[in-house]
C-alpha positions in Angstrom: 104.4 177.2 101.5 106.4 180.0 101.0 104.2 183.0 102.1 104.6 186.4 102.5 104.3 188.6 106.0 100.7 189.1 105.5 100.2 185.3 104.9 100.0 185.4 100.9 100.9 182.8 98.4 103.7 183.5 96.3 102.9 183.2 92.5 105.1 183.6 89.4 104.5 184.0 86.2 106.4 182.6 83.8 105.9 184.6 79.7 103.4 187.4 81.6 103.5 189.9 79.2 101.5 188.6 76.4 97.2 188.5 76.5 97.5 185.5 79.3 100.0 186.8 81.4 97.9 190.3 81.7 94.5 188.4 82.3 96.4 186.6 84.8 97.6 189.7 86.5 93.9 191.8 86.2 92.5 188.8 87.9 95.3 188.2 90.5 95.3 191.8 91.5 91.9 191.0 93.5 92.8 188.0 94.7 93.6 188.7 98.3 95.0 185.3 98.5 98.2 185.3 96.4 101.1 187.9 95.7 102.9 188.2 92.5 106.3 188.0 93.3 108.0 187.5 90.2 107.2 188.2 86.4 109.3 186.2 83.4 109.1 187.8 79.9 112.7 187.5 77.6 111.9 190.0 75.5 110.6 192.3 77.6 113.2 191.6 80.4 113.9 194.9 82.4 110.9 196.6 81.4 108.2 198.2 84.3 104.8 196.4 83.8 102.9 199.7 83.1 105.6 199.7 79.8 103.9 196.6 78.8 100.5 196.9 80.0 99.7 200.5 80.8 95.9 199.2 82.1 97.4 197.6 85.4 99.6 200.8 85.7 98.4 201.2 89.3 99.3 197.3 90.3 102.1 197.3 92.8 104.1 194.7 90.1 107.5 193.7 90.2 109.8 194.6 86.5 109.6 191.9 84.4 113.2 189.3 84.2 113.9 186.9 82.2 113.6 183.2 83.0 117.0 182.2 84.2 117.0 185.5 86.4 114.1 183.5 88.4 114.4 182.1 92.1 111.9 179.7 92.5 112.8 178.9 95.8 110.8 181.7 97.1 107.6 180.9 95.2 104.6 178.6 95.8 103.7 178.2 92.3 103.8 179.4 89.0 101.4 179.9 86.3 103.4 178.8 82.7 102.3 181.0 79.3 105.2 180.1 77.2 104.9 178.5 73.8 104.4 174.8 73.5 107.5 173.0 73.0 109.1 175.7 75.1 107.2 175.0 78.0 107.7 171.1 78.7 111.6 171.9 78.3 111.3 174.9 81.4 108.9 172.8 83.4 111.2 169.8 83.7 113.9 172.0 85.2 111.1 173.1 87.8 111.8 172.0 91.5 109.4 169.6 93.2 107.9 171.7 95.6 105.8 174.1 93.0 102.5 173.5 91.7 102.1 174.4 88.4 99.6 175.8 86.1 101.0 174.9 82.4 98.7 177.4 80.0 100.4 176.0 77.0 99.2 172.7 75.2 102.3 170.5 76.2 100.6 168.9 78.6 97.4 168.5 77.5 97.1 165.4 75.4 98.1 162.2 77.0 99.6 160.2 74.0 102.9 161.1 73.3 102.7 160.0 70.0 99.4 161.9 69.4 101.3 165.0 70.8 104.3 164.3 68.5 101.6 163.9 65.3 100.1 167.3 66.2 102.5 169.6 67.0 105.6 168.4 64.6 108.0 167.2 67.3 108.7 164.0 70.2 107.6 165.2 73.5 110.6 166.1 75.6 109.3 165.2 79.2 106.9 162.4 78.8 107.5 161.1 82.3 106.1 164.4 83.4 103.1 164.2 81.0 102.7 161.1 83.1 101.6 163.2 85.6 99.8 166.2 84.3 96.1 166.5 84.8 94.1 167.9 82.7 92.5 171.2 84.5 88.8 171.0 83.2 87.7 172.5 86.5 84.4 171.6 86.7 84.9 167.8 85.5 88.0 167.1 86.7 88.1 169.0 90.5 89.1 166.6 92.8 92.3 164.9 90.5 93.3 168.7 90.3 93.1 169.3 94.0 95.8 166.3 94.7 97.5 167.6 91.5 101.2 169.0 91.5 101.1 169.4 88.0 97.7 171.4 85.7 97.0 171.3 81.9 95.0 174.2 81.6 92.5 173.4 78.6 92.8 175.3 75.6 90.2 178.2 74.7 88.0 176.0 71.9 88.1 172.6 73.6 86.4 174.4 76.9 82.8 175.0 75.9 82.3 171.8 73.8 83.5 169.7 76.8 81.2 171.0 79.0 78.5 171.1 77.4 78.7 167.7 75.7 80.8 165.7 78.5 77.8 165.1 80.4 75.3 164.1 77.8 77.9 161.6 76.1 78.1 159.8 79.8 74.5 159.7 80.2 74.0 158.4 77.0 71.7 161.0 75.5 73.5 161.7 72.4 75.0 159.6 69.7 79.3 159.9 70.2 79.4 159.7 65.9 78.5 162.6 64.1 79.4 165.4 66.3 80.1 169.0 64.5 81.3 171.8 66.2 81.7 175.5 64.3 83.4 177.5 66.5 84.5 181.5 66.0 86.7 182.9 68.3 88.1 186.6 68.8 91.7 187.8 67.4 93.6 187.9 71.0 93.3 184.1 70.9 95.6 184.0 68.2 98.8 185.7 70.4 99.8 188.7 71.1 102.9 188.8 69.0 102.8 190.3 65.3 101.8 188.1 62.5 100.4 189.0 59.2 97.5 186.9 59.9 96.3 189.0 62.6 96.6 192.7 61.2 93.5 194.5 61.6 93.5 195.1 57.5 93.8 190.9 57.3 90.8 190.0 59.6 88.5 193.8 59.4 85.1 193.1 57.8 85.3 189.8 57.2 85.2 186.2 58.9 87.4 183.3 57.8 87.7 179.3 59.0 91.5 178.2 59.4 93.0 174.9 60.6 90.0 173.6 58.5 90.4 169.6 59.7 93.7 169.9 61.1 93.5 172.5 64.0 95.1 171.1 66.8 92.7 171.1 69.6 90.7 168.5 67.7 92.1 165.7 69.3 92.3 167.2 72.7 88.3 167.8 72.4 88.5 164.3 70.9 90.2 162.8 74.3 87.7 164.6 76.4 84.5 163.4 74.6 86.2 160.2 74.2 86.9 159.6 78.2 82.8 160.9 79.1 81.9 158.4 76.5 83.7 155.4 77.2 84.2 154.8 73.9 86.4 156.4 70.9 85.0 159.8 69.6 86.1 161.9 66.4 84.3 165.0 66.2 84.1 167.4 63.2 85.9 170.5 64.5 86.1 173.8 62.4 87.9 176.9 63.9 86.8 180.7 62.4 88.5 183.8 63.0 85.8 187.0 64.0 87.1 190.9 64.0 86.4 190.9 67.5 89.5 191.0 70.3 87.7 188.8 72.9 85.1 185.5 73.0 84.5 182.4 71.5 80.6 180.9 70.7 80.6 177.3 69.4 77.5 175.7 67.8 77.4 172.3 68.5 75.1 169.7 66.4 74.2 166.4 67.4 71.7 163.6 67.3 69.7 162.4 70.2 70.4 159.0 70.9 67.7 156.4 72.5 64.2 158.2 72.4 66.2 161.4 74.4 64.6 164.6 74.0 65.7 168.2 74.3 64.2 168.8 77.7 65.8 165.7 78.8 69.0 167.3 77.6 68.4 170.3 79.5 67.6 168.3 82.4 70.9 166.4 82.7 73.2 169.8 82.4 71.0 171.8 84.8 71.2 168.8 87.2 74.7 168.4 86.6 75.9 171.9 86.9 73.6 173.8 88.9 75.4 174.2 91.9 78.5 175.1 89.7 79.1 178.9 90.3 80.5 179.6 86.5 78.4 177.3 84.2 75.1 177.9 83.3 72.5 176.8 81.4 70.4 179.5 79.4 66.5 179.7 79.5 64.7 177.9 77.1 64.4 179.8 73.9 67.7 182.2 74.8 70.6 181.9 72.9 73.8 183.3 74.4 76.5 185.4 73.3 79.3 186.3 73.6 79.2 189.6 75.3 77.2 187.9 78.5 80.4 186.2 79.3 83.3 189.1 78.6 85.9 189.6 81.0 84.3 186.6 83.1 85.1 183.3 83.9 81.4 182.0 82.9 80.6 179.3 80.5 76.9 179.4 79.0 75.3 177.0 77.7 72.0 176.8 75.3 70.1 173.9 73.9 67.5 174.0 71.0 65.6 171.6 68.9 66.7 171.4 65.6 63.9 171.4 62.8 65.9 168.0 61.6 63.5 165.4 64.2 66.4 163.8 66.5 68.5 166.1 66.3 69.8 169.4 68.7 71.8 172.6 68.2 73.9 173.4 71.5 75.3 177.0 71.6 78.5 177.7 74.4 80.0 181.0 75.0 83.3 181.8 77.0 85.8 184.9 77.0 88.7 182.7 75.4 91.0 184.7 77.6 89.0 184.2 80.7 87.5 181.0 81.1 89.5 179.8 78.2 92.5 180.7 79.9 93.8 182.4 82.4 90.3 182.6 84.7 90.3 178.8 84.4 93.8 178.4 85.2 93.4 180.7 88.3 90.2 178.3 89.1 92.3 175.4 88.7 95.5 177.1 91.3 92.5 178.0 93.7 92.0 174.2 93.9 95.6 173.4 94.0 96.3 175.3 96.6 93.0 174.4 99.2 91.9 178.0 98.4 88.0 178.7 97.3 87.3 177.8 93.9 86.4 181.1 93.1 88.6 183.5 94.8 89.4 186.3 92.5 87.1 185.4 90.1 84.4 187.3 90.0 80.7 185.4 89.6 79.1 188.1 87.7 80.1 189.2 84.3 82.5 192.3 84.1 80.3 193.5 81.0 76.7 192.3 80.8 
């Protein structure tokens, strides 16, 4: 690798100045193990960092340059936040040696013609698809580890898999019938201006959108599917809160083959107990969204529903975090042979 004097990684991000790029560079600046060497943003090209981000005014940051001012021969690897569409277009260009982090959704779904249903266009690198792996830390480590090239997750599809992977493979719940309402704070929606997004649009008030045709359903869909064995269709709806960070998804299924919800709670404290950012709640406790802001955690709680066979799970991440950039740092710790959880830290920034 191509490392600095002082033995550190050389990172570059590509799109850094919008709500990714900054998590990216809040959690890097305590990583110990990697240096920021170079910092992409086209319409903020030859602009300071503080300009764009006066919080990390005191990071030691290069200016930000646009993407063909880039020299990737002196990096290691490079975490990607641009727009899908633009991304698989840059990536392809990428030389060989650089692991990548791809934060966008180009990658994500392995069907080109699923990708080309969902987001209005053919893939332009499906060769390259070919070899993306899909950066579910905690589910998928050891593909990631041998990987070149990461699909970060997107921010909804995170909690649901977790929580529900494991109990679809043990065959605890039934894979039909699956209903996930899932609220999420504004910053997920971009950092760029849209009317959608004004404070006076979304102040005071809560509202569903991509109601049966948001497009992480079938990425959740390809998950559940895979820990299944079997095809799964999940009803996924989407709501916007007046909050700027978080998402909490309420998950509702039906027990399958006698399973209770102890036994439920059994099989995710088995399976991610020695997992340092998922955790299962207490019985009774339902989490929220503040346990998990500005962290890379993932909670998880289960209750009985009143229906008889059937249970209400309840998953909180910071979108930005663990439905981001944490999980995409997680994912470049494995790349790279590092400790999972360097520069993340294991206890919630605001509890």
């Amino acid at each position: 690798m191509t490392e600095s004097s002082d033995g550190k990684i050389q990172v570059g991000i590509l799109g850094a100045s919008g709500y990714t790029g900054g998590e990216l560079l809040r959690l890097l600046a305590g990583h110990g193990g990697m240096e920021v060497a170079m910092l992409s943003a086209e319409r903020r090209a030859g602009r300071k960092l503080a300009e764009v981000f006066p919080h990390l005014s005191a990071l030691q940051a290069p200016d930000l340059i646009k993407l063909d001012e880039m020299d990737y021969s002196a990096l290691d690897a490079v975490f990607c936040c641009l727009p899908h569409g633009t991304t698989q277009d840059v990536i392809t260009g990428l030389p060989s040696h650089l692991k990548i982090v791809d934060l966008s959704a180009d990658f994500r779904l392995r069907d080109p013609a699923l990708y080309a249903e969902w987001y209005g266009h053919a893939h332009r690198a499906v060769e390259l698809q070919k070899e993306a792996v899909y950066g579910l830390s905690e589910l998928k480590r050891g593909e990631i580890s041998a990987a070149r090239l990461v699909a970060n997750p997107g921010c909804y599809p995170t909690g649901p898999q977790l929580a529900l992977a494991p109990l679809l493979a043990a065959q605890q719940i039934v894979p039909e019938d699956i209903i996930i309402d899932a609220k999420s704070g504004v910053s997920g929606a971009g950092r760029e201006a849209k009317t959608e997004i004004l404070f006076s649009e979304v102040g005071e008030g809560v509202h569903a959108y991509g109601v049966a045709r948001h497009r992480h359903a079938p990425e959740i869909d390809q998950g559940l599917s895979e820990a299944a064995g079997r095809p799964v269709s999940v009803s996924f709806t989407p709501h916007l809160i007046p909050m700027n960070r978080g998402i909490l998804a309420t998950l509702y299924v039906r027990l399958a083959g006698g399973a209770s919800v102890a036994e439920l709670r059994e099989t995710l404290q088995q399976r991610y107990g020695p997992e340092p950012f998922v955790h299962i709640t207490p019985e009774g406790i339902s989490p929220a969204t503040r346990d998990v802001r500005g962290s890379n955690h993932c909670l998880i709680g289960l209750f009985a529903d009143r229906v008889p066979e059937r249970a209400i799970l309840l998953t909180v991440i910071d979108n930005l975090v663990k439905g981001a950039a944490g999980q995409a740092l997680q994912n470049m710790n494995l790349m790279c042979g590092l400790a999972e959880t360097t520069g993340l830290s294991q206890a919630p920034l605001f509890p």
